[in-house]
C-alpha positions as CSV (number, residue, x, y, z in Angstrom):
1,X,11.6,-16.8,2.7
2,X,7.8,-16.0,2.8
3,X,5.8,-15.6,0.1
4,X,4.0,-12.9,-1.3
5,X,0.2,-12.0,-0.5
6,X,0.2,-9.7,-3.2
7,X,-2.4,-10.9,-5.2
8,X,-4.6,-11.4,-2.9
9,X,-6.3,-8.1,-2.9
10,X,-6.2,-7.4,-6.5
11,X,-9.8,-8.9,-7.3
12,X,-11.2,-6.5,-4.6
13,X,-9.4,-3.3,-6.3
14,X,-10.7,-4.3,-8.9
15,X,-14.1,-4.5,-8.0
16,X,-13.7,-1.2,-6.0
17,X,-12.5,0.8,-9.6
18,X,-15.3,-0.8,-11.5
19,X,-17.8,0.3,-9.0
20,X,-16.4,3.4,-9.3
21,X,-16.8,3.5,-13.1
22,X,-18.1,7.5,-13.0
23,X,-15.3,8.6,-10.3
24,X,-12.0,10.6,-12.1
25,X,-9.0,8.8,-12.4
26,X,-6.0,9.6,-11.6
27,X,-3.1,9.7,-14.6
28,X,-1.3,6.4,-15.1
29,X,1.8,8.3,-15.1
30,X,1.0,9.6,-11.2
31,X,-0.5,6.2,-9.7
32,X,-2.1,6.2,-6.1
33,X,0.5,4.9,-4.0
34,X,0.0,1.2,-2.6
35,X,0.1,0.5,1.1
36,X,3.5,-1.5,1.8
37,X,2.4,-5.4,2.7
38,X,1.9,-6.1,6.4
39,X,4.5,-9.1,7.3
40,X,2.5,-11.6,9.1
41,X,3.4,-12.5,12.8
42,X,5.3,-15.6,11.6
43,X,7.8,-13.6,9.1
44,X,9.6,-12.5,12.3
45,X,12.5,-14.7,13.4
46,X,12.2,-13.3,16.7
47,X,16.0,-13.3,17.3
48,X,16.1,-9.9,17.8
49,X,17.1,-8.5,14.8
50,X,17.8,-4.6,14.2
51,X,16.2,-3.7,12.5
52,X,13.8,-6.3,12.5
53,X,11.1,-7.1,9.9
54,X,8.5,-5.0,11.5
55,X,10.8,-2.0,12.2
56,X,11.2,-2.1,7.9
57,X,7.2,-2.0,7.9
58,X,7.3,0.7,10.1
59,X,9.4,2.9,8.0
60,X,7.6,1.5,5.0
61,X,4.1,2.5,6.6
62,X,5.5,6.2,7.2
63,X,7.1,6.7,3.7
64,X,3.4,5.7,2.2
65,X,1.7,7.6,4.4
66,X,3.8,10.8,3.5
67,X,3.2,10.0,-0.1
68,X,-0.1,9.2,-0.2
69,X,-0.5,12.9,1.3
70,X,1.6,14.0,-1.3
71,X,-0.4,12.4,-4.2
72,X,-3.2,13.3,-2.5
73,X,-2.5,16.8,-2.7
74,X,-1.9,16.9,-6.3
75,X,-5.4,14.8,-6.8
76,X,-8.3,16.5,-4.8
77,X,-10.5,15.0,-7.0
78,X,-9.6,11.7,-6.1
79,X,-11.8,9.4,-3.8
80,X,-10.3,7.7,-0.7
């Protein structure tokens, strides 16, 4: 099973929001949705799976886009 990159990333956030310090921010109870993590070329088993990893990401990718223009919309204010 691969691990998780998660973290990786966090520092930079970070950075970004405290750079930000004078930008609105969005209510705690209505985060900014996250992007879903990108599987790296090895987490596919290449046996032709269905649906394989990348066809999850896929779908993944689409539902964040969808509500990233949904939060969006409720947060005009919001910086990209």
């Amino acid at each position: 099973m691969p691990t998780s990159r998660r973290g990786r990333g966090d520092a930079l956030r970070c950075a970004v929001h405290v750079s930000r310090a004078d930008a609105p921010v969005p209510s705690p109870s209505d985060p900014r949705p996250e992007p879903p993590e990108q599987p790296l070329p090895s987490d596919c088993c290449e046996s032709g799976c269905d649906p394989c990893i990348f066809d999850l990401h896929a779908e993944a990718l689409a539902e964040y886009r969808a509500a990233l223009a949904a939060w969006r919309a409720r947060h005009p204010e919001a910086e990209d």
